[in-house]
N, C-alpha and C positions, 0 to 999 in steps of 0.2 A: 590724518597726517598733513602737517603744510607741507606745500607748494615747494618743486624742487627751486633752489633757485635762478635766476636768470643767468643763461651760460651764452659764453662765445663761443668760439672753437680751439679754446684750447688745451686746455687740463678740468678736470670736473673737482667741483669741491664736495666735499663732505662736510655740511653745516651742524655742527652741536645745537646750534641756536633753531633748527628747526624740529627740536624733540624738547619732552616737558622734563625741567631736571628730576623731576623727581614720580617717576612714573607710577602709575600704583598697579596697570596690567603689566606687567614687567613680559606676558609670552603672546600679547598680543605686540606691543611695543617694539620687541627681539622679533619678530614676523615680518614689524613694517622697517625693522631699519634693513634685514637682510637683503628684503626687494627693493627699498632704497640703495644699496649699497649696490646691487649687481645691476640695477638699470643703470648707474653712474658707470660702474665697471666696464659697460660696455661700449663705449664712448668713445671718441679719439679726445686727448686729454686738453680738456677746456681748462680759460683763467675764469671762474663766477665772479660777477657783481654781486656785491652783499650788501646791502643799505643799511644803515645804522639811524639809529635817531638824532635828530639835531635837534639840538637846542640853540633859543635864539639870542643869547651873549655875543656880545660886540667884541669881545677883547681875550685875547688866547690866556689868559694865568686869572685863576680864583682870586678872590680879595683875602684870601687867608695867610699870614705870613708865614714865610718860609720855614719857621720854626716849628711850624703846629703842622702842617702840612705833610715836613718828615716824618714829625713823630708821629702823625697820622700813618701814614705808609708804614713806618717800623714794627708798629700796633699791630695791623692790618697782616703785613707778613708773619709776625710771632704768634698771633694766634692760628693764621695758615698749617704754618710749619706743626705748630706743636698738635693740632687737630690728626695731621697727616703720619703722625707716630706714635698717637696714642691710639689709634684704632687705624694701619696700616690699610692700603687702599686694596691689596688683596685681599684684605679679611671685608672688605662692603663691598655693595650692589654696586656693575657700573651705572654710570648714569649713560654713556655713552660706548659703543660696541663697533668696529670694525674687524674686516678680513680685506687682508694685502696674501695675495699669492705671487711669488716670484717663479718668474718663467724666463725660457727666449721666446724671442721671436724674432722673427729675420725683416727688417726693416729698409728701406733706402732714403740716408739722410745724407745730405750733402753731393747727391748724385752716383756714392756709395751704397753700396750693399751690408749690412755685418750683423751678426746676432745680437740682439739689443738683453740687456738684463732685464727684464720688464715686470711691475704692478699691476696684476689685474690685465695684464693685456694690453695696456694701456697707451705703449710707446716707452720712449724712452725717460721719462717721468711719469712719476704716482698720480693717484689723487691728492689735492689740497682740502687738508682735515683742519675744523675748524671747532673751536669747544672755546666755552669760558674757564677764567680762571677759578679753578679750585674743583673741577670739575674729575669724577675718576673717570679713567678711560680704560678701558681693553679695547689690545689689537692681540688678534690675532696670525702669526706671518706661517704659511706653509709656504716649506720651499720645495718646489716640483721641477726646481733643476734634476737635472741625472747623474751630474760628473762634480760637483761641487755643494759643499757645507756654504750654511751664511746666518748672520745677525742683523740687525735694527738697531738701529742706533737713533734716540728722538735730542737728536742737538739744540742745547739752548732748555732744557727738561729739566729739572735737578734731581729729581728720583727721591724726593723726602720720603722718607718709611722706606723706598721701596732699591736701595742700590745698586743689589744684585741684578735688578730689572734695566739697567745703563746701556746694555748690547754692546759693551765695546769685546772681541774676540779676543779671548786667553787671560784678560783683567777680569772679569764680570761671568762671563761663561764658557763653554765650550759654542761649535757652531751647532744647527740645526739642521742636521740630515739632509740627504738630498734624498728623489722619490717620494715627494709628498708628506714628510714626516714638518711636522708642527708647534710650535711655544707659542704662549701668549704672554703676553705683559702687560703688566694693568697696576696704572700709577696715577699721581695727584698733576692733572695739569696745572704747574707752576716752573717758576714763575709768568707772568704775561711778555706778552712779545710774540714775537715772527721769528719762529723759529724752521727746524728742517729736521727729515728724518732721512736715512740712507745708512744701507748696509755699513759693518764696521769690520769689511774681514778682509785684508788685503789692498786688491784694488779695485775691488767690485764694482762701487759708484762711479767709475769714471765710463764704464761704458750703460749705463745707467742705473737702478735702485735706486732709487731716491725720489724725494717730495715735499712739501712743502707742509705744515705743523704750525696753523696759526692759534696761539693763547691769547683770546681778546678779555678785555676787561672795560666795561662800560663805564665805569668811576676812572676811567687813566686821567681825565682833565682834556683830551683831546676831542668826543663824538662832538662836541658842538661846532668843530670846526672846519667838520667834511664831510659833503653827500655820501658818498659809499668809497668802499676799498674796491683795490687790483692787487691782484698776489702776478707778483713776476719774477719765475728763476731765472737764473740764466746760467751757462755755464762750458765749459771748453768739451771737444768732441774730435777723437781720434775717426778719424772715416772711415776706418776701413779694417784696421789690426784691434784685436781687443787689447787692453790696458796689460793684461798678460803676456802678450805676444811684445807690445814694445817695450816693454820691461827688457826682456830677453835680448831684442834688439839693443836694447840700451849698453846690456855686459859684454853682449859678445863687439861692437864697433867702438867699444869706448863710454865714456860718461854721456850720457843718451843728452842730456841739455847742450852739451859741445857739438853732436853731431846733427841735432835740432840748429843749433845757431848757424852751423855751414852751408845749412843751406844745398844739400848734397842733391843732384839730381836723380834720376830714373824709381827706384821703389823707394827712394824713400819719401817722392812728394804724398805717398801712398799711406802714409801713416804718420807725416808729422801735422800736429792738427792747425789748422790751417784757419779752424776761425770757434763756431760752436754752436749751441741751440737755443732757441728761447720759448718756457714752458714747451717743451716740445718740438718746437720748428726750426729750420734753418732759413738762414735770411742774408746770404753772402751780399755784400757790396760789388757784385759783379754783373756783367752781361749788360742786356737790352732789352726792356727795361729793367732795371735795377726789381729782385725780390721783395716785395713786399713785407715777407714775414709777418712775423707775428703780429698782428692789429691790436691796439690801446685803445677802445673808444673810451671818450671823455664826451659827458655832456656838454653841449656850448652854456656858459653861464655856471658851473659846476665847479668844484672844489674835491679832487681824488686825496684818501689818503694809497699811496701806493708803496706796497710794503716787497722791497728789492731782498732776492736771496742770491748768492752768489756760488752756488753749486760747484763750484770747478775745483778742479785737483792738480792743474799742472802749470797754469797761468796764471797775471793779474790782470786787471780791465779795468780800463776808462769807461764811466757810463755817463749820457747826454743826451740831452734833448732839444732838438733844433725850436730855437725861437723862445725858451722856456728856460726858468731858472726853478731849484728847488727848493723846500723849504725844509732842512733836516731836524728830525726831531726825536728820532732814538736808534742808537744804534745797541746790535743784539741785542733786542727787547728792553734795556736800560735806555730811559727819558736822557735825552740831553737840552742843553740851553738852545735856541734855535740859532742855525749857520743856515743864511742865505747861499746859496753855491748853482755854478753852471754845472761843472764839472766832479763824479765821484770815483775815484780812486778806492777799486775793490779788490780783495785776495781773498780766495777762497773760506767758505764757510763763514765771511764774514755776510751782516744784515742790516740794512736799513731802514729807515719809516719814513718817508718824506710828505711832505704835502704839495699837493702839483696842481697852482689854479689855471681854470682856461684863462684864456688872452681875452682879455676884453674886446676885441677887432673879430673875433673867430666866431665862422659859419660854419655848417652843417656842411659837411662832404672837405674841409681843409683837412691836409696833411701836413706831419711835421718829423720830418725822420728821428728815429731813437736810435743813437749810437753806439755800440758795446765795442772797443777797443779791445781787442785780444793782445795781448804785452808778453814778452819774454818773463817769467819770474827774474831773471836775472839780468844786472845791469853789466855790458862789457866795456873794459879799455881799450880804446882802438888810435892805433896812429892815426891824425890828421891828414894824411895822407892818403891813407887806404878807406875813408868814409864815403861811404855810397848812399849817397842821398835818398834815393828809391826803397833805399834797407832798413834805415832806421829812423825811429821817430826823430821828431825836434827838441831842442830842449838839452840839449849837450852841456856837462860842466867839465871843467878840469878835472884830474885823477892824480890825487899826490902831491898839487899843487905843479904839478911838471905840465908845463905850456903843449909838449908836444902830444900829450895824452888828452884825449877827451873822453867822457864816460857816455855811451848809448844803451836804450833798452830795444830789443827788437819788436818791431810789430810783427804779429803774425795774421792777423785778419780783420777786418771790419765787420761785424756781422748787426746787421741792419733788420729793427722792427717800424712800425708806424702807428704816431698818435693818430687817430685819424677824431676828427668832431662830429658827431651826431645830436639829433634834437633832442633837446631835454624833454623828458619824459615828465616835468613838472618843474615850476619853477625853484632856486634853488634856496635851500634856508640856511645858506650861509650866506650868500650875496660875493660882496667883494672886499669880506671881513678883513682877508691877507693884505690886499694893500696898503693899507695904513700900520701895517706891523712893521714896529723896529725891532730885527733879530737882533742877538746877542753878538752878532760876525755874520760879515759876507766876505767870501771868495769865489775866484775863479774856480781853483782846484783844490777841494776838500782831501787831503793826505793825513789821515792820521798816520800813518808810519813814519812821516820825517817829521811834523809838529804834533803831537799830541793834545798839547793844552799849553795856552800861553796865557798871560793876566792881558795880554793887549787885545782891543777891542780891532776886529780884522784877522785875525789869526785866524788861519788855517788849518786849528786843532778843533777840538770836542772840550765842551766842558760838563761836569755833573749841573742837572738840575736838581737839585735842593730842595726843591717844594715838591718832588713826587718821586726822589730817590734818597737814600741814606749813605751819610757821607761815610770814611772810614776813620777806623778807630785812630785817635788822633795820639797815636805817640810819634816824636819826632825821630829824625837819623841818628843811627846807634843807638836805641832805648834797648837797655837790656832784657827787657819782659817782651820783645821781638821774638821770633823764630825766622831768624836769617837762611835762607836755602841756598846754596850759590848755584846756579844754571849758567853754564858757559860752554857756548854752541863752538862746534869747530868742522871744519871739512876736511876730508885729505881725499885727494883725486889721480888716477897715474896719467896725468896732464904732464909732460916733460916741457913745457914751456912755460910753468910755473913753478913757483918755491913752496913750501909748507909754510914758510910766512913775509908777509910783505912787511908788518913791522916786526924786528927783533925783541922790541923792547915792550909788545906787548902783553903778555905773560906778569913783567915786574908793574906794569899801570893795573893790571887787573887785580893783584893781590891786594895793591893798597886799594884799590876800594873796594876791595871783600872787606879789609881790615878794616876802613873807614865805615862802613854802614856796617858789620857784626855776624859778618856769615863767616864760616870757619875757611880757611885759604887754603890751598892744595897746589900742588905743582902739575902742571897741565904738560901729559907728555906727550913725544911723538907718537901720530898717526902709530897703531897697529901693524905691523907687520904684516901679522897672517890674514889681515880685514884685506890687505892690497892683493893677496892672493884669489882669497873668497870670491870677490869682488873688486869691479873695478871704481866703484866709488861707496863711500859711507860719510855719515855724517855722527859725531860724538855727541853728547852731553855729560859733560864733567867726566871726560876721558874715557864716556861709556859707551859704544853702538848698541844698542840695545838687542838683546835675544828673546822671544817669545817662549816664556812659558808651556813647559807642557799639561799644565792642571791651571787651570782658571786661578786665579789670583786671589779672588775672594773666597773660595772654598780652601786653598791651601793655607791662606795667611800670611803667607810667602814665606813659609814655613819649608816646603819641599816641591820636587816637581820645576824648579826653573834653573837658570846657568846660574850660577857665581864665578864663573873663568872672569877673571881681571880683564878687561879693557871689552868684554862680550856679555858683560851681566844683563840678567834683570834686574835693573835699577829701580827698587824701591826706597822712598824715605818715608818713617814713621811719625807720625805728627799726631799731637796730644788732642783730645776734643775740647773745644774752643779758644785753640789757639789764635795769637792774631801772627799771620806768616807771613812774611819776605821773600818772593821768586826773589833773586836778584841775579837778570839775565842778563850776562856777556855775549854778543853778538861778534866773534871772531872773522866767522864764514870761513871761507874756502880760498885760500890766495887770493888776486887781485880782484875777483868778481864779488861786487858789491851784490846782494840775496834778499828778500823778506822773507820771512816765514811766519806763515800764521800761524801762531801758539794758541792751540784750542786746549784749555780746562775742562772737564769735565765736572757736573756737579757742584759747579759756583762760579761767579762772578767775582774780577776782579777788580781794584783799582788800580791804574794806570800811578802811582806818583809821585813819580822821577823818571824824567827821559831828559838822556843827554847824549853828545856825538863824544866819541872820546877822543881826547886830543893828542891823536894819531900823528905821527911826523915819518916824514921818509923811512928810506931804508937806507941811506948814508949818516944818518944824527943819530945823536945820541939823548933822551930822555934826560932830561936834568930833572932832581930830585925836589929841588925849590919850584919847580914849575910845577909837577905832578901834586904836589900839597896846596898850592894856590890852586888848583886845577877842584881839586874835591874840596878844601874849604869853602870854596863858593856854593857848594851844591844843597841845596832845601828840597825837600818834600811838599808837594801841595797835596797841603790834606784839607782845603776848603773846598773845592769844586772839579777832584781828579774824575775823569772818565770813567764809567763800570763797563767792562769788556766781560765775553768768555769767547772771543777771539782773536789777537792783536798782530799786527803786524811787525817782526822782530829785525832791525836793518842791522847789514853788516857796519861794524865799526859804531855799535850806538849800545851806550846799556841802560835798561829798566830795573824800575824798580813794582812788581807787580805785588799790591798788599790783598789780603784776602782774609777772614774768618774763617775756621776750620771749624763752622758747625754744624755740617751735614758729615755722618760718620760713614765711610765708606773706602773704597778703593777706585781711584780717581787719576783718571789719565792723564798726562798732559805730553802733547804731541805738538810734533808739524803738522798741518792739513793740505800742504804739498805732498800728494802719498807719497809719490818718488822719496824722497826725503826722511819720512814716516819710515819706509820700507827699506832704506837705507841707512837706520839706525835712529833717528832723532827723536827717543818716546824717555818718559820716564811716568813713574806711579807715583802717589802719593796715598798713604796709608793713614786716613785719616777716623781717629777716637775707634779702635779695632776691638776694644769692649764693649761699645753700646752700637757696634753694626750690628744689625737683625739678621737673624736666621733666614733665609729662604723658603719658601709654600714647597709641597710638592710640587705645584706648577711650574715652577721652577725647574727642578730634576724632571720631568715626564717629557720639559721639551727641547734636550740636547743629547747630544751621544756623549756619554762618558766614560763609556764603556774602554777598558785598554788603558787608561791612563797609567802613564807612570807613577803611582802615589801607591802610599799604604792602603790596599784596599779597602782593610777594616774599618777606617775611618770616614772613606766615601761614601760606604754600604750604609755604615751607623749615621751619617748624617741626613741620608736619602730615606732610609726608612722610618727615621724617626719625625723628620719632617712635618708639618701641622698642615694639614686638608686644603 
């Protein structure tokens, strides 16, 4: 067996790349990975150095034109896919084998005490698994909780052949027992990228479950251009209450983000999170001397590629690197054109790939602080008068256009790791290839949420690379061979110092460009009645809070088993297999609090193309009807070089246009990845080619409780027992 490999002290990886794909002792093989797996397990949860091959190319892009290069990739994908469902990854040998046990364990992070959800023992993150693409994989999850069910969920996965294997709770399956009871799942790792796995039930991962699922691919165009990778989570950390507990807190004192923003003293400095971890550790910007945290060694002379995941559930975060700028080059596992940047602008679940050279000046033993911004998800309007310097970040713009308003996000902590520089272990084979690159955009502060994609060179958006991604299907605004979806977010909160809406006349802008791009138009009613009782906040989509299913989604068909109560359904839409579909999201939010939300897809990637702010006017004017038409006649789709997401950040007051293929057949979530949010309504399904989804293995049924459901038994019974091996 090779050599495990080279670890810090922070999360242990799981290298694919250190087993033969194609094993021919399959029980001598299954022996060594076990004992690899449980010496890793026992660890406190290291970040692995992985070394890649270099090659010795001067210049980051092949001499291949962009043309052949896609259609190279498209090739390359179609026969992936089509291999991955003509002989399902359950029906072959894995090449690759794990076990994840989910446990407590009682931890002190942050100077607190509190039962951590924990992998393997591991802390409050997993192991970091690492396989090529195309690779099958089984994991195995036993959950040895005692008081609670749970799922896996491999975010950024598509699940070709294999959907029902998705782990998202009440879509995909039932949970898995607690007391040691067991599922496996065993899928085609695809597509490539840095991706994450974490439980899908609830609010699980926020007090941990979760880890880091990296899909490398040695053809991406990138290994020539960096000595080895850093896998680095990071992500927000309640100290003290588990994710359940401030839920609870949240209904019983009010809209828990309002009560979070006040800033309230005595128990509740006790449970609002206050800053977070990285791979594991905490690293507050505080005291004498300042924490260290988590350590980055970089060789001196060296070139990282360092692949950032954003784990958090309740905030967004600035990340930076003192004396260092980055070089980005894909976000969730989708290639972008490269954006020079100091600064990244992250929301939960989302992923980046940067490339991070040392400083040509730099010795062995320097440091250079790593910055993680802990932010309010929400931006507030605050008098001029009443701003307290020490409270809120910098960066204030008007609100409404009205002088005396200004809008802030709250900081809520600094939490601090370090690059530190160490001797190169050899010299390096890229050299100081980066220097002489001209990116495609530099900025200070990389925001996909407010610019997406601009044609101007400097922008502060993402643009598609072309030569190692596929553009999207090019019909224009309103092509009636579209499947227009309309998605239009809305909040209602019992805030009495807010209205249900700050513009009136938003409702009549939203219709016309449903009307305008070809999604069908509905009348958007008031907030729920009995949701303000339930609950003291929810969030709609398309007039829906969403209600969970009592029989998994894909076993019902959404046939039986979930709500249809109006304004409480389970919201599903049915979509034809290979459709090309239109999200087209209305970002309303919640009276005057400006919101992101990461909208995570499940099961595909999208394109980004159309973002625009909408042209919102007070609440004294009135909407003229010549302005609203000039307003969307101006508006184009870039369908040359839009962005591919399967997480995007959705801003209040802005609508998208998210286009996508509907050719992986399945049952397919699309949510907020602010659980709060999630949990308070913001989900919908997408029922996508419901003829050609696959049956499920027995393996499948052996590893949930299904037992009790609300459904036709008969039907359960007949599907579980007929089941194929």
């Amino acid at each position: 067996m090779a050599p495990p490999p080279v670890a810090d002290e922070a999360a242990s990886l799981l290298d694919g790349a250190a087993h033969a794909p194609r094993p021919r002792h399959r029980r001598d093989l299954d022996r060594r990975r076990r004992r690899s797996a449980a010496l890793f397990a026992g660890t406190l949860a290291t970040v692995a150095v992985s070394a890649v091959t270099i090659g010795s190319s001067s210049r980051l892009w092949a001499t291949t034109s962009p043309q052949t290069a896609e259609l190279d990739a498209v090739r390359a994908k179609t026969k992936l896919h089509a291999a991955a469902r003509e002989t399902p990854a359950w029906q072959r040998e894995p090449d690759f084998e794990y076990e994840l046990e989910l446990m407590y364990i009682a931890m002190q992070l942050d100077g607190k005490q509190k039962n951590v959800l924990s992998f393997n023992g591991m802390g409050a993150q997993g192991p970091t698994i690492r396989v090529p693409l195309g690779a099958v994989v089984r994991v195995t999850v036993t959950n040895s909780l005692p008081d609670q069910g749970t799922t896996l969920h491999f975010h950024g996965v598509h699940q070709i052949g294999t959907p029902f294997f998705d782990g998202a709770h009440g879509v995909t399956q039932g949970a898995i027992p607690p007391m040691g009871e067991s599922m496996t799942y065993q899928f085609v790792a695809s597509p490539a990228g840095t991706h994450w796995y974490h439980s899908h039930l609830a609010l699980q991962y926020a007090d941990g479950a979760k880890g880091m699922f990296v899909v490398y691919d040695d053809t991406d165009g990138l290994a020539e251009y960096y000595d080895a990778e850093r896998y680095v989570m990071f992500y927000d950390w309640l100290p003290k209450l588990s994710s359940a507990e401030y839920y609870v807190l949240g209904q019983v004192f009010g809209n828990s983000m309002h009560v979070m923003a006040t800033g309230e003293p005595g128990e509740f400095e006790n449970w609002v999170p206050a800053a977070g971890l990285v791979n594991g550790k905490p690293g507050l910007r505080s005291g004498d001397p300042i924490d260290a945290g988590y350590v980055l060694d970089v060789p001196v002379g060296h070139t990282l590629r360092v692949r950032l995941c954003f784990g958090g559930w309740l905030d967004k975060a600035s990340v930076s690197v003192e004396g260092h700028d980055v070089l980005v080059v894909a976000k969730d596992g989708a290639r972008v054109a490269p954006v020079r940047a100091t600064t990244l602008l992250m929301h939960p679940a989302e992923r980046f790939d940067v490339l991070l050279e040392a400083r040509a000046d730099a010795q062995p033993g320097d440091e250079y602080r790593i910055e993680f911004a802990i932010r309010d998800h929400a931006e507030f309007p605050v008098d001029k008068e009443n701003v307290k310097p020490d409270d809120w970040t910098a960066g204030a713009r008007p609100f409404l256009d009205d002088p005396s308003l200004l809008v802030f996000t709250r900081m809520k902590g600094l939490l601090n790791a370090t690059l530190r520089y160490v001797a190169a272990p050899h010299a390096s084979r890229v050299g100081r290839a980066l220097a002489p690159w001209a990116p495609d955009a530099e900025t200070d502060v990389l925001d996909v949420a407010r610019d997406p994609f601009s044609t101007n060179l400097g922008s502060a958006g993402l643009h598609l690379d072309a030569r190692h991604e596929e553009r999207p299907p090019q019909l224009a605004l309103g092509d009636a061979s579209v499947l227009s979806i309309p998605v239009v977010l809305n909040g209602g909160f019992l805030n009495p110092t807010t209205g249900a809406w700050v513009y009136p006349h938003a409702e009549q802008l939203t219709q016309k460009l449903l009307e305008r791009v070809g999604a069908v138009p509905f009348t958007i009613d008031d907030a729920p009645l009995a949701r303000r009782v339930v609950s003291n906040n929810f969030w709609l989509m398309n007039n829906n809070s969403w209600s969970d299913p009592v029989v998994p989604l894909y076993l019902s068909k959404a046939k039986f088993g979930l709500s249809t109560t109006p304004g409480f359904a389970t919201l599903v839409y049915d979509v034809p297999l290979n459709a090309v579909v239109d999200l087209v999201v209305v970002a309303h939010g919640n009276a005057g609090v400006i919101e992101s939300h990461p909208m995570h897809f499940h099961g595909h990637r999208f394109w980004v193309v159309l973002a625009a702010k909408l042209p919102l006017l007070s609440s004294d004017e009135i909407l003229d009807a010549d302005d609203a038409d000039a307003f969307l006649d101006g508006l184009a789709y870039n369908l040359v070089d839009p962005p591919l997401h399967d997480t995007y950040p959705i801003v209040t007051g802005y609508f998208y246009v998210l286009r996508f293929e509907a050719n992986n057949p399945g049952f397919w979530h699309f949510h907020c990845h602010f659980l709060m949010h999630g949990v308070a309504g913001m989900q919908m399904v997408l029922n996508v080619g419901e003829g050609a989804q696959p049956a499920p293995p027995k393996m499948y049924y052996d590893g949930q409780d299904l037992n009790g459901m609300l459904c036709p038994p008969a039907s359960l019974d007949d599907a579980r027992d007929h089941a194929a091996p």
